[in-house]
Each structure stands twice: as C-alpha cells, then as structure tokens.
DSSP file (Angstrom, degrees, kcal/mol; ACC not computed):
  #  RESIDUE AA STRUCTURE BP1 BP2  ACC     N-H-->O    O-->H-N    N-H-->O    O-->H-N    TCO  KAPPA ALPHA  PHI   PSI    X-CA   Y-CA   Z-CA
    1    1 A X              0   0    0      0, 0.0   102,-0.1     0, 0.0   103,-0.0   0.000 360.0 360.0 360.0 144.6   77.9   97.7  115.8
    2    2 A X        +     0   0    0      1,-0.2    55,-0.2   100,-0.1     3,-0.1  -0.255 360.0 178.0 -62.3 155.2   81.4   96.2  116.4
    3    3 A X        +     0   0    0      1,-0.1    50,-2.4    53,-0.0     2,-0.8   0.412  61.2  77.6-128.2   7.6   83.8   96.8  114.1
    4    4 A X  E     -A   52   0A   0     48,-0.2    77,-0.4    46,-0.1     2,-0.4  -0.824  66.4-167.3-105.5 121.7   86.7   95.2  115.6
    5    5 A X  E     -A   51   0A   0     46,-3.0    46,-2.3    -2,-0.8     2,-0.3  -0.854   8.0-150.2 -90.7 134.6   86.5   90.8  115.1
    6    6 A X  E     -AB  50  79A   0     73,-0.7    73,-1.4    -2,-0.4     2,-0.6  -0.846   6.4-163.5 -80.7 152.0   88.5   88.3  116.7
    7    7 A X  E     -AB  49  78A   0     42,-1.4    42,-2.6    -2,-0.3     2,-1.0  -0.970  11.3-159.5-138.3 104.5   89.2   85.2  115.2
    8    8 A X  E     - B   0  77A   0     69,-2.6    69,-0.9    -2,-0.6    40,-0.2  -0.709  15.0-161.8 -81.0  70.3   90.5   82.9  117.9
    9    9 A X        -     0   0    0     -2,-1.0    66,-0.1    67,-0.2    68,-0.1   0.205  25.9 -81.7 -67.6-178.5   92.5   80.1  116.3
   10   10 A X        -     0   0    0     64,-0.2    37,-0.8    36,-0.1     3,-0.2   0.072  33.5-113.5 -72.8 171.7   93.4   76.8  117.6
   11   11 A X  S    S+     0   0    0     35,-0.2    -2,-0.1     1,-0.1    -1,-0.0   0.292 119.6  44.7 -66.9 -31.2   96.5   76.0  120.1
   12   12 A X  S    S+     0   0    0      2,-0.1     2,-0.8     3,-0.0    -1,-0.1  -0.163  81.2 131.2-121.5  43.0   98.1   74.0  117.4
   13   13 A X        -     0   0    0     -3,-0.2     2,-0.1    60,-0.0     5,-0.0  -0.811  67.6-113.8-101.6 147.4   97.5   76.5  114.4
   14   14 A X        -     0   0    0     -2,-0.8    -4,-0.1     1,-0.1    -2,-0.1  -0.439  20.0-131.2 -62.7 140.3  100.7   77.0  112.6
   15   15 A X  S  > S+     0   0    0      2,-0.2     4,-1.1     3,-0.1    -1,-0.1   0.762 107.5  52.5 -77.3 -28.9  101.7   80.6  113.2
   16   16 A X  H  > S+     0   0    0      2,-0.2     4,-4.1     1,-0.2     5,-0.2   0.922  96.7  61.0 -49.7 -54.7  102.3   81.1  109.3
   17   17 A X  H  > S+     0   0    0      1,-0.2     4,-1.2     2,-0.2    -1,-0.2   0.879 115.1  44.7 -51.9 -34.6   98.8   79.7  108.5
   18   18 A X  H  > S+     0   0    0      1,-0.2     4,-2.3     2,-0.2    -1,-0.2   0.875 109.4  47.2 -97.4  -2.1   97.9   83.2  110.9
   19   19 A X  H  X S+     0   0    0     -4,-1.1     4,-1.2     2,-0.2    -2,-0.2   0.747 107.5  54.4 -93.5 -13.3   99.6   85.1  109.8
   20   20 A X  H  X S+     0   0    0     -4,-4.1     4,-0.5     2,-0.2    -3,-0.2   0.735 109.8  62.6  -7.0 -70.8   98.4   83.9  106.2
   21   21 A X  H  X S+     0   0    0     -4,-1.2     4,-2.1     2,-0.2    -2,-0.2   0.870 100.1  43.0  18.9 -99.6   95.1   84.7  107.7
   22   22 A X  H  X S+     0   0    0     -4,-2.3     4,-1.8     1,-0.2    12,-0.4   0.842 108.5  55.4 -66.4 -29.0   95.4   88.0  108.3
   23   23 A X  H  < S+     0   0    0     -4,-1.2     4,-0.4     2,-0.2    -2,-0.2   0.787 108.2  48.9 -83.5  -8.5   96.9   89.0  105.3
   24   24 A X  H  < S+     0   0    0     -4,-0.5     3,-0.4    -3,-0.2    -2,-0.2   0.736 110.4  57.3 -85.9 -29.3   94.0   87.4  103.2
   25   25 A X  H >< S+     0   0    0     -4,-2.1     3,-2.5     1,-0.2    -2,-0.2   0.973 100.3  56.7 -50.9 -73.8   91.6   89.3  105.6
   26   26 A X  T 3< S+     0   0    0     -4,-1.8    -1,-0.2     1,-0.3    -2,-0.2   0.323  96.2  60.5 -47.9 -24.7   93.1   92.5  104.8
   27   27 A X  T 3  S+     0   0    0     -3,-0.4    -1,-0.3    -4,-0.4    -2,-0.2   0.135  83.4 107.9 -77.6  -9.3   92.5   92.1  101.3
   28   28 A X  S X  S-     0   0    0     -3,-2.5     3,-0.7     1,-0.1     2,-0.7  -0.332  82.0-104.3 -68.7 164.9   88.1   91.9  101.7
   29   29 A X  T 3  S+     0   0    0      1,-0.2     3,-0.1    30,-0.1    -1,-0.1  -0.766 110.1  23.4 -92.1 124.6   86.4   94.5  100.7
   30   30 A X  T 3  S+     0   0    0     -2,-0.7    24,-2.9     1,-0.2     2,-0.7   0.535  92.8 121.8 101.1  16.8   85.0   96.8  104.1
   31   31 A X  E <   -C   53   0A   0     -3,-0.7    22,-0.3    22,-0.3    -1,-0.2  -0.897  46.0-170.0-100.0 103.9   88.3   95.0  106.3
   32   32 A X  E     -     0   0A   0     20,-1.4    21,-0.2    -2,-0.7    -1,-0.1   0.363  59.6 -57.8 -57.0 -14.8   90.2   98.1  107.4
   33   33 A X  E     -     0   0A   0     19,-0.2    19,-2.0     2,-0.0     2,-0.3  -0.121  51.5-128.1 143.4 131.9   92.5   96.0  108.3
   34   34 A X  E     +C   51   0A   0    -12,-0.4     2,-0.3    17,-0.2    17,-0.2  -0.774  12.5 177.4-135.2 174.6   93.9   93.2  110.0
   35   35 A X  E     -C   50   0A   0     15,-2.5    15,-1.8    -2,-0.3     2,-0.6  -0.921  28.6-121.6-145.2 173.7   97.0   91.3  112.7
   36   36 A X  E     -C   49   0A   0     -2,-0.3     2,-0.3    13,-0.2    13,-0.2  -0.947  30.8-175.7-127.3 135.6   97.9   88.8  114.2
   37   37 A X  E     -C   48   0A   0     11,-1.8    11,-0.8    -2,-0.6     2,-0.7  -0.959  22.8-144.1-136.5 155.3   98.5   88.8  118.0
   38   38 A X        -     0   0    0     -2,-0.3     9,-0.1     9,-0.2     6,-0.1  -0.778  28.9-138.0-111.7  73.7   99.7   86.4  120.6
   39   39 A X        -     0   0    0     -2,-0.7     7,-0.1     7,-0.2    -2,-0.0  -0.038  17.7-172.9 -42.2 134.5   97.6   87.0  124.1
   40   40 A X  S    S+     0   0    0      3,-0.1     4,-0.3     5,-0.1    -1,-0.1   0.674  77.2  47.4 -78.1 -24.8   99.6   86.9  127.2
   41   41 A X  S    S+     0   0    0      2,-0.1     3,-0.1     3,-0.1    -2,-0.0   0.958 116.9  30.6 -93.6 -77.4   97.2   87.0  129.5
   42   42 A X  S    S-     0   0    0      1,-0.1    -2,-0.1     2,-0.1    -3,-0.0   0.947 140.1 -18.8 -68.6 -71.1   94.2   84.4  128.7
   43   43 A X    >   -     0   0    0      3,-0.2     3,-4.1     1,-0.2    -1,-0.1  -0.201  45.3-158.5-176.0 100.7   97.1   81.7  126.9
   44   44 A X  T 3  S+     0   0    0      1,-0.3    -1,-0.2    -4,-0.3    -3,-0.1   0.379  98.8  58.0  -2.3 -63.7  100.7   82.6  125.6
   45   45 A X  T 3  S+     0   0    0     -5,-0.1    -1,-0.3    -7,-0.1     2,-0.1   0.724  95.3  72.5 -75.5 -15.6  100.3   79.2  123.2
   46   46 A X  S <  S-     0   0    0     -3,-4.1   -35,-0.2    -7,-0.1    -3,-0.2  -0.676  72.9-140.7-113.0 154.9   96.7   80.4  121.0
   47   47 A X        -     0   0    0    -37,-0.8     2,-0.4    -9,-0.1    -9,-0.2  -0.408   7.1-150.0-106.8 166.0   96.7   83.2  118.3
   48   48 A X  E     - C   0  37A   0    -11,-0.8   -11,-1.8   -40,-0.2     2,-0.4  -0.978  12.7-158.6 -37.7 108.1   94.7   85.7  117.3
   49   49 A X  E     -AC   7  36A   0    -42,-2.6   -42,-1.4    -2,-0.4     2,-0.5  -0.971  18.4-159.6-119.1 147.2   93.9   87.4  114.1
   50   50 A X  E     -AC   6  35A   0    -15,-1.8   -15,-2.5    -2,-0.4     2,-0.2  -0.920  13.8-176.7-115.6 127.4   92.1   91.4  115.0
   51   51 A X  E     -AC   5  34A   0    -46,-2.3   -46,-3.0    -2,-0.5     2,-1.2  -0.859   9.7-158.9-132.3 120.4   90.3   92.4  111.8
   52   52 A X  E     -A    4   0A   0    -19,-2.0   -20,-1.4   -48,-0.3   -48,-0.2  -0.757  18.6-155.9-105.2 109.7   89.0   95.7  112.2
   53   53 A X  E     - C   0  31A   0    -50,-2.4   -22,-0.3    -2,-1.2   -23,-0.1   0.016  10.2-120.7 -54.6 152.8   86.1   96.4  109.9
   54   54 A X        -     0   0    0    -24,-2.9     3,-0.3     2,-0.1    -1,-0.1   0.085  52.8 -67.9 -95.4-142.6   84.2   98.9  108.1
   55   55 A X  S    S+     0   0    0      1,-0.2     3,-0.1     2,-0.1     2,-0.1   0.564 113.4  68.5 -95.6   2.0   81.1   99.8  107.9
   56   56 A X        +     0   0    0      1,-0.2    -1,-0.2   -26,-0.1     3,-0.2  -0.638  50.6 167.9-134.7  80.1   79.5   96.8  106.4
   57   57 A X    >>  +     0   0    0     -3,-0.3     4,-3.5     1,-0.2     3,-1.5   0.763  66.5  69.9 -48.7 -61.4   79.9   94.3  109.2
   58   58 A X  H 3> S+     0   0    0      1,-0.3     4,-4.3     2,-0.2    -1,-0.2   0.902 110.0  22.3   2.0 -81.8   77.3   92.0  107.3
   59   59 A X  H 34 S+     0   0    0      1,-0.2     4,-0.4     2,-0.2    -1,-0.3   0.514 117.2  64.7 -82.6   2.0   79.1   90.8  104.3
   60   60 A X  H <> S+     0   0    0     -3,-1.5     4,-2.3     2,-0.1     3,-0.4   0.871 106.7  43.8 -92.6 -41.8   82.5   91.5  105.9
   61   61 A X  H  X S+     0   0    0     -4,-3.5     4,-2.4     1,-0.2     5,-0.3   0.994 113.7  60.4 -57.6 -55.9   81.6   88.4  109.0
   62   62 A X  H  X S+     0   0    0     -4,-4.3     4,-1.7    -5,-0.2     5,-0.3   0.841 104.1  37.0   6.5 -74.0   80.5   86.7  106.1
   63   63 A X  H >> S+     0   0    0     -3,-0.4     4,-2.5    -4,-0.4     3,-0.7   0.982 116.1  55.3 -72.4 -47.8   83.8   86.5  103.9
   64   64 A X  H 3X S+     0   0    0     -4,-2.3     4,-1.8     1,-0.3    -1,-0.2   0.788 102.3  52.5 -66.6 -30.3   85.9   85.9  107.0
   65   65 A X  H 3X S+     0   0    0     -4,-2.4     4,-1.4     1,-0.2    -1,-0.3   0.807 116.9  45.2 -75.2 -12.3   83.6   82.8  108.0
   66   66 A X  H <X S+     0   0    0     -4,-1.7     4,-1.5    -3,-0.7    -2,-0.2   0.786 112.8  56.0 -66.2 -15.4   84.7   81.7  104.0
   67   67 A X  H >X S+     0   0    0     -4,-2.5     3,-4.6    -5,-0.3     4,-1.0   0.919 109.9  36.9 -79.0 -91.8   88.0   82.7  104.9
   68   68 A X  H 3<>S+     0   0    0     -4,-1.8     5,-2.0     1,-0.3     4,-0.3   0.620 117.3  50.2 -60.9  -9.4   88.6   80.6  107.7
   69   69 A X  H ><5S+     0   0    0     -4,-1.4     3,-0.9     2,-0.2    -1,-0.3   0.851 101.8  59.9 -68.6 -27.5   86.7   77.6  106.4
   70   70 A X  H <<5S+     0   0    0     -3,-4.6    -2,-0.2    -4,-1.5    -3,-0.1   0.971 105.0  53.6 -56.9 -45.6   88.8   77.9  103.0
   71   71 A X  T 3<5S-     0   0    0     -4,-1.0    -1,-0.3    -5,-0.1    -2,-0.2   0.630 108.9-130.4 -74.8 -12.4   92.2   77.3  105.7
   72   72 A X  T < 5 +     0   0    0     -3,-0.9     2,-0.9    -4,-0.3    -3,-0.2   0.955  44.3 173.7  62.7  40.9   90.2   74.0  107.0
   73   73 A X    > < -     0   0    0     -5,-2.0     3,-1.3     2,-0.0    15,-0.5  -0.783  20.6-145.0-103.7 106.1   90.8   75.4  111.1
   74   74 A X  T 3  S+     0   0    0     -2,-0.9   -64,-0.2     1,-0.2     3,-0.1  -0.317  77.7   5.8 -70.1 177.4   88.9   73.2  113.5
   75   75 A X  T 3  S+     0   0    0      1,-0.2    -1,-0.2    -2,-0.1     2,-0.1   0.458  89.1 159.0   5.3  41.3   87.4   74.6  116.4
   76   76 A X    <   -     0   0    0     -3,-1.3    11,-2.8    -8,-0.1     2,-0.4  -0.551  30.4-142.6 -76.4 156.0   88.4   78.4  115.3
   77   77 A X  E     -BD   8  86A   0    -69,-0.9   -69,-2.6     9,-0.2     2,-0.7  -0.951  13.9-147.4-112.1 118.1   86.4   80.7  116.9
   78   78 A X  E     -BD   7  85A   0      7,-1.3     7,-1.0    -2,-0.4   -71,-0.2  -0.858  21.7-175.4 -94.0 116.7   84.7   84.2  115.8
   79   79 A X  E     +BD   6  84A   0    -73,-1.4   -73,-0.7    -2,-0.7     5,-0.2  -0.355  16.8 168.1-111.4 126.7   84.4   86.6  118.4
   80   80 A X  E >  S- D   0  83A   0      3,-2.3     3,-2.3   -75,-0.2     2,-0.6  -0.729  71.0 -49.2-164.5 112.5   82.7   89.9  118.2
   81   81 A X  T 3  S-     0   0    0    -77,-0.4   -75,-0.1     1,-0.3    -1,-0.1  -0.571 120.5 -19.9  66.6-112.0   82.2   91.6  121.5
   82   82 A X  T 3  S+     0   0    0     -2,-0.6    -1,-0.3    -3,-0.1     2,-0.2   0.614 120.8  85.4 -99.1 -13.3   80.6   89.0  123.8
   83   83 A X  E <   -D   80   0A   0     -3,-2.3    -3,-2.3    15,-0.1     2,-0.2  -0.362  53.6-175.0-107.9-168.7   79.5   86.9  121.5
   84   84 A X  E     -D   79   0A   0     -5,-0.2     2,-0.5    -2,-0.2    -5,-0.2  -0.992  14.5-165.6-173.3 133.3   81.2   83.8  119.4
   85   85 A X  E     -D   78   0A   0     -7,-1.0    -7,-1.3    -2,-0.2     2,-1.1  -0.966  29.7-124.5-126.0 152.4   80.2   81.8  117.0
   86   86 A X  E  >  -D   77   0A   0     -2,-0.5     4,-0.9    -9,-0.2    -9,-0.2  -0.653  30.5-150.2 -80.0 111.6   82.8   78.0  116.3
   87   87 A X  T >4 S+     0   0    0    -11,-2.8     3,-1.7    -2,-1.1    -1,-0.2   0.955  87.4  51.1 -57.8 -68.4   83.5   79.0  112.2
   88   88 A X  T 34 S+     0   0    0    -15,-0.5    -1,-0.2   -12,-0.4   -14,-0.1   0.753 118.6  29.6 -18.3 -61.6   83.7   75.1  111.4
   89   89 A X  T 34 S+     0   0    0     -3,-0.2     2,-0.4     2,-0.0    -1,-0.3   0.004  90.5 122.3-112.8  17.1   80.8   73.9  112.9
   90   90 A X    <<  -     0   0    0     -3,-1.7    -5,-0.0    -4,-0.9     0, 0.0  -0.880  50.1-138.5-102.3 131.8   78.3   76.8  112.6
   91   91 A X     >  -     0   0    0     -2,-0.4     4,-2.4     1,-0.1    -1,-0.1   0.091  18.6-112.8 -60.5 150.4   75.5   76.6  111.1
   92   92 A X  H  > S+     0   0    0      1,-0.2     4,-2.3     2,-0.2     5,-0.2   0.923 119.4  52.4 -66.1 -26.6   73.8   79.2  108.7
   93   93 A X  H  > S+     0   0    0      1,-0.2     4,-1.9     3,-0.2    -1,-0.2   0.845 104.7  49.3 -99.8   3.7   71.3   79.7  110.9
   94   94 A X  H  > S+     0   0    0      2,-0.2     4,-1.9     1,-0.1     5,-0.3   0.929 113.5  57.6 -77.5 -33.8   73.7   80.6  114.2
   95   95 A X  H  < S+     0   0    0     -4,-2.4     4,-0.5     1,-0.2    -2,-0.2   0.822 107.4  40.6 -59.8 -24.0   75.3   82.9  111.6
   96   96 A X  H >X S+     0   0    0     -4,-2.3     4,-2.2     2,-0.1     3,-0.5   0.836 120.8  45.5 -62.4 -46.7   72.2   84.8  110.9
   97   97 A X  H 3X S+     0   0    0     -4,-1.9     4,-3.0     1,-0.2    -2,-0.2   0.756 114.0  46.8 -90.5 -23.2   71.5   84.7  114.4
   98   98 A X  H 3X S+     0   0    0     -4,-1.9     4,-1.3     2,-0.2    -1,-0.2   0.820 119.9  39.7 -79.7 -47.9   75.3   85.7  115.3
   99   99 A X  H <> S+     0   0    0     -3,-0.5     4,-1.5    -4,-0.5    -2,-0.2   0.742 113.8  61.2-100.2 -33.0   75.1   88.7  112.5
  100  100 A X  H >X S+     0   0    0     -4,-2.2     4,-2.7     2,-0.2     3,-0.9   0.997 102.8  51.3 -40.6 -72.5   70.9   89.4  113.9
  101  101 A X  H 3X S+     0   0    0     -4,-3.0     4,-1.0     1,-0.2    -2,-0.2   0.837 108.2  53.7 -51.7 -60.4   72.3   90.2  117.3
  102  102 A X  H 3X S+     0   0    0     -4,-1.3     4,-0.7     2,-0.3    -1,-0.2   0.485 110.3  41.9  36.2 -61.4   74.7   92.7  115.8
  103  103 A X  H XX S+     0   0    0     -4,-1.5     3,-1.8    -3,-0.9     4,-1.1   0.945 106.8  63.9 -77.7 -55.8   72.5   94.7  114.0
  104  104 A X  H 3X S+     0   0    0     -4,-2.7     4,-1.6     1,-0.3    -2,-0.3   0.670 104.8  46.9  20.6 -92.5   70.4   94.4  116.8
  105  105 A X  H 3< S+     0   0    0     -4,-1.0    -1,-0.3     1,-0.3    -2,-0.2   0.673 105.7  61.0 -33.2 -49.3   73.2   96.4  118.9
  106  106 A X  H << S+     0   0    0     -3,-1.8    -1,-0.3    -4,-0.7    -2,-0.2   0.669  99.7  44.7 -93.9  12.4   73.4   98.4  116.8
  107  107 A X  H  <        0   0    0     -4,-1.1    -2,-0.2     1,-0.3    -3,-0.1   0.834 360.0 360.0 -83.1 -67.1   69.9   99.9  116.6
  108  108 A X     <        0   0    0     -4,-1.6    -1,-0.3    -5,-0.1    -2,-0.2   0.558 360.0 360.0 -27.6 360.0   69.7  100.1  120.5
C-alpha cells in the first residue's frame, strides 16, 4: 500500500494556505509526516503537499479528504500512485473505490 500521498493543489492556491496544509496534516493521527514542495518539472506555478503515512492508509486518506475540504480548495487533487481522486467533487463512493483499489494493491 502507498504510503506516500500527494495532494496537488490549484495554480492559484495561496502558498501560505499550503503550507497551512501541511502543517495541519502533520498533526493526524498515522501522518508520519508531511511538506510542501514546488515541482519544476510538470509546472513551477502549482504546489504540492507530500504526506507520508503510516500504516493505516484508510482513516489517514480519509482525514486528509476533511482536511482539504475544511480549506474550501477547488479542483485539489489526491494522488496516490497512479491513481487520483478531485477532493472537492468526489463522491463517497469514488473514495471507497479510490481507498478499495489500495487495499487491493496491497494484497497482490
């Protein structure tokens, strides 16, 4: 199972508001810890928050889709390997389905 998430924020997210972000991650219970980083590659202007997890991936994707809803960030994205779910506009059951595939992985 992954343990590391991205949380792909917007092009117009206030850099405070991620870094905000990551320090309220860091503070769930089974988040090992989390940053905020500024891709070069893919595009300089959009942020990043890394929160690398523990061992109960579940409840931890969970908090973090409360998390970013609490901040009111359209179209942020959570990212965990290949797959992605839009935190705004996802549904409970693409987050079961999101957090299915996951466990999934991790039996195989």
């Amino acid at each position: 199972m992954a343990n590391v998430i991205e949380i792909e924020l917007p092009v117009t997210t206030d850099p405070q508001i991620a870094e905000t972000l990551a320090a309220e991650a860091r503070k769930l219970r089974d988040v090992h810890g989390s940053e905020v980083s500024k891709p070069r590659i893919v595009d300089p202007a959009s942020l990043i928050v890394w929160v690398k997890l523990g061992s109960a991936v579940i409840s931890a994707v969970s908090a973090l889709v409360t998390l970013v809803r609490s901040h009111k960030l359209q179209k942020a994205r959570i990212k965990i390997g290949d797959r992605s779910i839009e935190v705004d506009s996802a549904s409970p059951k693409e987050i079961e389905a999101l957090l299915a595939a996951l466990e999934k992985d991790d039996q195989d």
